[in-house]
Kinemage of the C-alpha trace (Angstrom):
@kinemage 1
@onewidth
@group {chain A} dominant
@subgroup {mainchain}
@vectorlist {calphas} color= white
{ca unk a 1} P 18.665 18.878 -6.294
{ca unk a 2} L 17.214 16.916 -9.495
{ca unk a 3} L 13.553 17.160 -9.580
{ca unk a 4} L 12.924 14.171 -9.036
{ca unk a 5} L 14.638 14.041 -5.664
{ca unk a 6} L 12.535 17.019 -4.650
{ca unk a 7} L 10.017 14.805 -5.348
{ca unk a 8} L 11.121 12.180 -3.209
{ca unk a 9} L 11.240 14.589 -0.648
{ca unk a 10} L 8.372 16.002 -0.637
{ca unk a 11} L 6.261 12.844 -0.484
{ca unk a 12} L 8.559 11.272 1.942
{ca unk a 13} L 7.279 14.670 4.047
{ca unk a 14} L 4.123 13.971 3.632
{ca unk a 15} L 4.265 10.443 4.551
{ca unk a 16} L 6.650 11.596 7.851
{ca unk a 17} L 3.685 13.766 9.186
{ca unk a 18} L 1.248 10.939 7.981
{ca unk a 19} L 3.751 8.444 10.359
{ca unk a 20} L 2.704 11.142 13.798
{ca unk a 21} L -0.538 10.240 14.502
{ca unk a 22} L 0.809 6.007 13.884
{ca unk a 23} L 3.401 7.019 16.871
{ca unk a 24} L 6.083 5.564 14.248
{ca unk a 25} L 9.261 7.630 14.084
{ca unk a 26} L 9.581 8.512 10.649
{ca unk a 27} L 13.385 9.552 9.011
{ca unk a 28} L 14.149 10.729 5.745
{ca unk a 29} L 17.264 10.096 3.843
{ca unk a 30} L 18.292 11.267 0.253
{ca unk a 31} L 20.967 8.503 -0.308
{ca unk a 32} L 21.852 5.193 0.839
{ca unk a 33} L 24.883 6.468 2.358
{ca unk a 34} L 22.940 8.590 4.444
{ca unk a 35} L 20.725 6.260 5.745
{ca unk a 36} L 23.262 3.682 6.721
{ca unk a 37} L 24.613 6.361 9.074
{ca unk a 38} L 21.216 6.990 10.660
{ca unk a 39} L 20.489 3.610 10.995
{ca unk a 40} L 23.793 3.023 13.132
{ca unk a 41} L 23.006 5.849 15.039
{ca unk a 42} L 19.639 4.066 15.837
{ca unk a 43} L 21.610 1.283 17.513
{ca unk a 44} L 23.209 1.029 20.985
{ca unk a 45} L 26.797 -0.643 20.563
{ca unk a 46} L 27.199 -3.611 23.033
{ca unk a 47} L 23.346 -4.358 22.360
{ca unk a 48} L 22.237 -7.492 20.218
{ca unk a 49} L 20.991 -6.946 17.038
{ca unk a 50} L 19.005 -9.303 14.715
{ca unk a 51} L 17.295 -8.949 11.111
{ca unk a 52} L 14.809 -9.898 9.009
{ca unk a 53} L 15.518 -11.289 5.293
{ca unk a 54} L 16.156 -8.126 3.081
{ca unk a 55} L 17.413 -6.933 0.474
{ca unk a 56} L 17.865 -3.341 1.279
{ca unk a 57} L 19.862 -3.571 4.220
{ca unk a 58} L 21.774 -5.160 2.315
{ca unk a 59} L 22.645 -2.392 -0.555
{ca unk a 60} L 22.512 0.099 2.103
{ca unk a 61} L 25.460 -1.893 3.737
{ca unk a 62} L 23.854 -1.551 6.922
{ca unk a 63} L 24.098 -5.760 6.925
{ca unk a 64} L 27.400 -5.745 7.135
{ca unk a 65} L 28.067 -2.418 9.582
{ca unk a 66} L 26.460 -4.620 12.180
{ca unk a 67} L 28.291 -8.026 11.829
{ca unk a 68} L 31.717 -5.788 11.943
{ca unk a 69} L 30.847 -3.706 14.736
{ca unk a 70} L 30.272 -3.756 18.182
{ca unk a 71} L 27.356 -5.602 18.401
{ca unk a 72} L 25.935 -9.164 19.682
{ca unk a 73} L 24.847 -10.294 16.608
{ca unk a 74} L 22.215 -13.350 16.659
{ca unk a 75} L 22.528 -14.610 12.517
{ca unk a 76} L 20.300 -17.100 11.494
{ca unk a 77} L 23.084 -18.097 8.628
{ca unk a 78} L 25.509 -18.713 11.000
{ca unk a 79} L 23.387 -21.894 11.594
{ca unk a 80} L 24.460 -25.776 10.854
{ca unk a 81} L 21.149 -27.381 10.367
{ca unk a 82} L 18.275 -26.259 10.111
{ca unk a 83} L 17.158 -26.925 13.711
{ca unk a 84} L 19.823 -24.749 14.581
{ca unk a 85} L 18.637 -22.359 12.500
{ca unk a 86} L 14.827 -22.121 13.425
{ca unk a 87} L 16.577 -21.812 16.862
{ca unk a 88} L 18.552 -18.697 16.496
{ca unk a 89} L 14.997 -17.261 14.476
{ca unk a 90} L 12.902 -17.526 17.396
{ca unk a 91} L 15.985 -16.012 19.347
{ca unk a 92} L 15.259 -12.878 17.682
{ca unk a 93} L 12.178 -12.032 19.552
{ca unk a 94} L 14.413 -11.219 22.241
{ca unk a 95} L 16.847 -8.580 20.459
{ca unk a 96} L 17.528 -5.473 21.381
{ca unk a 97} L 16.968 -3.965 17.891
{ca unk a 98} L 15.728 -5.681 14.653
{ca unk a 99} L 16.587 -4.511 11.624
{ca unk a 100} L 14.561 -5.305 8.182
{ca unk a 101} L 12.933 -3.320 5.035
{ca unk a 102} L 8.758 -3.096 4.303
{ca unk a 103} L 7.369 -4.627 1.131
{ca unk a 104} L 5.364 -1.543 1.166
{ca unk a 105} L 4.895 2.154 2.604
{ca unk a 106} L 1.246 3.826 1.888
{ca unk a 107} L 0.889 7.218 1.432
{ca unk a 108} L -0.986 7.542 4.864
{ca unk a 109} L 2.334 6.147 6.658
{ca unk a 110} L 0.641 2.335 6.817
{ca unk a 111} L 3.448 -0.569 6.705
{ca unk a 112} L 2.454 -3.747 4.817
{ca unk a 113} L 4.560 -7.082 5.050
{ca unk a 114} L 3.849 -10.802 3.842
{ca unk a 115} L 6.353 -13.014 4.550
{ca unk a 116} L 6.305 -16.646 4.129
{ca unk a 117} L 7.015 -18.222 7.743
{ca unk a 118} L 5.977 -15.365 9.069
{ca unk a 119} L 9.237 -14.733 11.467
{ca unk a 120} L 9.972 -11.208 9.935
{ca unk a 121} L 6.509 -10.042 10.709
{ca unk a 122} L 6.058 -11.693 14.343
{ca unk a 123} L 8.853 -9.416 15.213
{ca unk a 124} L 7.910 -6.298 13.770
{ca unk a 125} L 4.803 -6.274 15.074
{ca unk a 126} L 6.179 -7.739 18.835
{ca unk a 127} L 9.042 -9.134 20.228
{ca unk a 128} L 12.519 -7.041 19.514
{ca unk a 129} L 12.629 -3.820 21.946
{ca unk a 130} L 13.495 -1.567 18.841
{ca unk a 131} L 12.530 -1.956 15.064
{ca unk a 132} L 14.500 -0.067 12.050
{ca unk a 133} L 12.892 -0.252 8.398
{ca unk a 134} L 14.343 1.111 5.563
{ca unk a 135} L 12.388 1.867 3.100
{ca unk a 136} L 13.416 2.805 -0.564
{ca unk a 137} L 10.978 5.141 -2.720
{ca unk a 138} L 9.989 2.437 -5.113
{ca unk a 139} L 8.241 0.356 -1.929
{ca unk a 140} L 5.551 3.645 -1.799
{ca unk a 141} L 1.815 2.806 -3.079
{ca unk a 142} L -1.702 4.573 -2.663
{ca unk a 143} L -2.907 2.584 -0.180
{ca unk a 144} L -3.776 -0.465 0.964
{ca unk a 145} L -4.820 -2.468 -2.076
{ca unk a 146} L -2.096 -1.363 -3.569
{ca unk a 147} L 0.173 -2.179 -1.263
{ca unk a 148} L -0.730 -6.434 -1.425
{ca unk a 149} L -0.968 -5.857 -5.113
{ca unk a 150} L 2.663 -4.644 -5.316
{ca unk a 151} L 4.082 -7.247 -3.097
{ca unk a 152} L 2.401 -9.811 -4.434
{ca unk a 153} L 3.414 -8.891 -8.171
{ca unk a 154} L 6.516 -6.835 -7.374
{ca unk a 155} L 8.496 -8.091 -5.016
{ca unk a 156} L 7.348 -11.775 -4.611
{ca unk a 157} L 8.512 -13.038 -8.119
{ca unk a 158} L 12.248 -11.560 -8.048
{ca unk a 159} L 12.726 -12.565 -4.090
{ca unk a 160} L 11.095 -16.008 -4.826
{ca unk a 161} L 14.136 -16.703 -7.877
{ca unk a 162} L 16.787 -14.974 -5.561
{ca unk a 163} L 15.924 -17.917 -3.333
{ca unk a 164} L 15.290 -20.333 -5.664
{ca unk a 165} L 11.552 -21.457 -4.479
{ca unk a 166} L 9.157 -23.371 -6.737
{ca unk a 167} L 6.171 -21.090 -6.900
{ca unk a 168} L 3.614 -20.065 -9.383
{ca unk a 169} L 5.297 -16.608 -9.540
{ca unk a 170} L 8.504 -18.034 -9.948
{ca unk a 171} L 7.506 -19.539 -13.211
{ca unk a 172} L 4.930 -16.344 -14.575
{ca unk a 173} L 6.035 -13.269 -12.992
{ca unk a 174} L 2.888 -13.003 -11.610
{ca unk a 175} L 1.098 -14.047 -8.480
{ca unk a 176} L -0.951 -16.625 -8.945
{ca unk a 177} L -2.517 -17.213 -5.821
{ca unk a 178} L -0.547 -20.131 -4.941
{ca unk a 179} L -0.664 -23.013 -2.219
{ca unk a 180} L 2.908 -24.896 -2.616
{ca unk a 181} L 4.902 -25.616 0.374
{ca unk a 182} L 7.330 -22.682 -1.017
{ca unk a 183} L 4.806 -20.241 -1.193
{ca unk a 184} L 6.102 -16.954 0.824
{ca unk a 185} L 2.912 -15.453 0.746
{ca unk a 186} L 1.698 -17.073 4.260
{ca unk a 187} L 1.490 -14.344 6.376
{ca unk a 188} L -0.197 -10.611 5.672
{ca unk a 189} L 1.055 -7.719 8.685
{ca unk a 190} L -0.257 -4.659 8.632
{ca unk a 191} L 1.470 -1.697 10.793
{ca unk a 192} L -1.615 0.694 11.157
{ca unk a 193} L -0.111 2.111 14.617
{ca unk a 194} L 2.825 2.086 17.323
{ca unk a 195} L 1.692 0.941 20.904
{ca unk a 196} L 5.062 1.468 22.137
{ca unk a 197} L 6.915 4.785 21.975
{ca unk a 198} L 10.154 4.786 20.216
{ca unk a 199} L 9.983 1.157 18.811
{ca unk a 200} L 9.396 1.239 15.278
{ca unk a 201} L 11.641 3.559 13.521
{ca unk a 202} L 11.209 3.885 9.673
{ca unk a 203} L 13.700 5.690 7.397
{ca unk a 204} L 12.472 6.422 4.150
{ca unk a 205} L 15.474 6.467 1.352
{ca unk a 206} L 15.666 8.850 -1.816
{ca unk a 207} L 16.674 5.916 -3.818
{ca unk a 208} L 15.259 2.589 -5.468
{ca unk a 209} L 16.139 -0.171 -2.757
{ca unk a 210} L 15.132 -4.058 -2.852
{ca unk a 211} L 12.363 -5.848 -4.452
């Protein structure tokens, strides 16, 4: 094991034990590979399965798993217009399991998410009977402040030109505190604790995944 996966390890421990008092089932991973398989496992076949927009389920190919197995998938894509579309979103309140990745993982196992329209983070924090994150090591900060500092500066800018937005970050690489009808920083979640036992799942990946 290279030292810096011991590393990974270690802190991902830490953070695990950190995730107990939260009541969030925590999962550690070294590779992508293996947390693609504990994902599945994480999912009933024959349930319905939705997702929030990520890049790391993605890489992981845990995206694609799901549309080619055994699963009722409800896929906002699969949408004609966009009425359609906002139609099949709201739909995934009522999955069985939602799958998605965190902007951010603090040390002390807190889960912080800003999303834009704010449909990712309505159903991680309610809605879907089951939640699975995966999380890659880059995604882990301090704390809090850091956490809305590295979203805002980290992963807004490259996820606002993957979708092509007009935003201030788009054009600096840098928030900039914006207000344009593009803006994906609309809505701020953060997962201090788990109500529900067995419903949010996070698995914590040895590797550098997503924005």
């Amino acid at each position: 094991m290279s030292n810096k996966k011991e590393a990974y390890e270690l802190k991902a421990s830490s953070i695990i034990k950190n995730f107990e008092k939260r009541k969030i089932n925590g999962f550690y991973c070294s590779t992508k590979e293996e947390a693609l398989e504990k994902a599945l496992s994480l999912i009933e076949k024959n349930t319905t399965v939705s997702w929030g927009g990520s890049s790391t389920i993605s890489e992981i190919g845990l995206l694609d798993a799901v549309k080619k197995g055994d699963y009722k998938v409800i896929d906002r894509d699969t949408a004609s217009n966009s009425d359609e579309r906002w139609d099949l979103m709201r739909k995934s309140f009522f999955a069985d399991s939602y799958i998605t990745s965190s902007n951010a993982l603090t040390l002390d196992g807190e889960l912080v998410n800003i999303d834009g329209n704010g449909n990712r983070v309505a159903a991680m924090s309610f809605g879907p009977k089951k939640v699975i994150i995966i999380v890659g090591m880059n995604k882990v900060v301090r704390d809090l402040d850091c956490a809305v500092k590295r979203v805002q500066n980290q992963a807004a800018p490259p996820n606002v030109k993957r979708l092509n937005l007009n935003t201030s970050c788009s054009k600096t690489g840098y928030c900039m505190d914006c207000y344009t009808d593009d803006c994906v920083c609309g809505q701020i979640l953060i997962t201090r604790y788990n109500r529900v036992a067995d419903r949010i799942n996070v698995i914590i990946v040895g590797e550098e995944l997503g924005f």
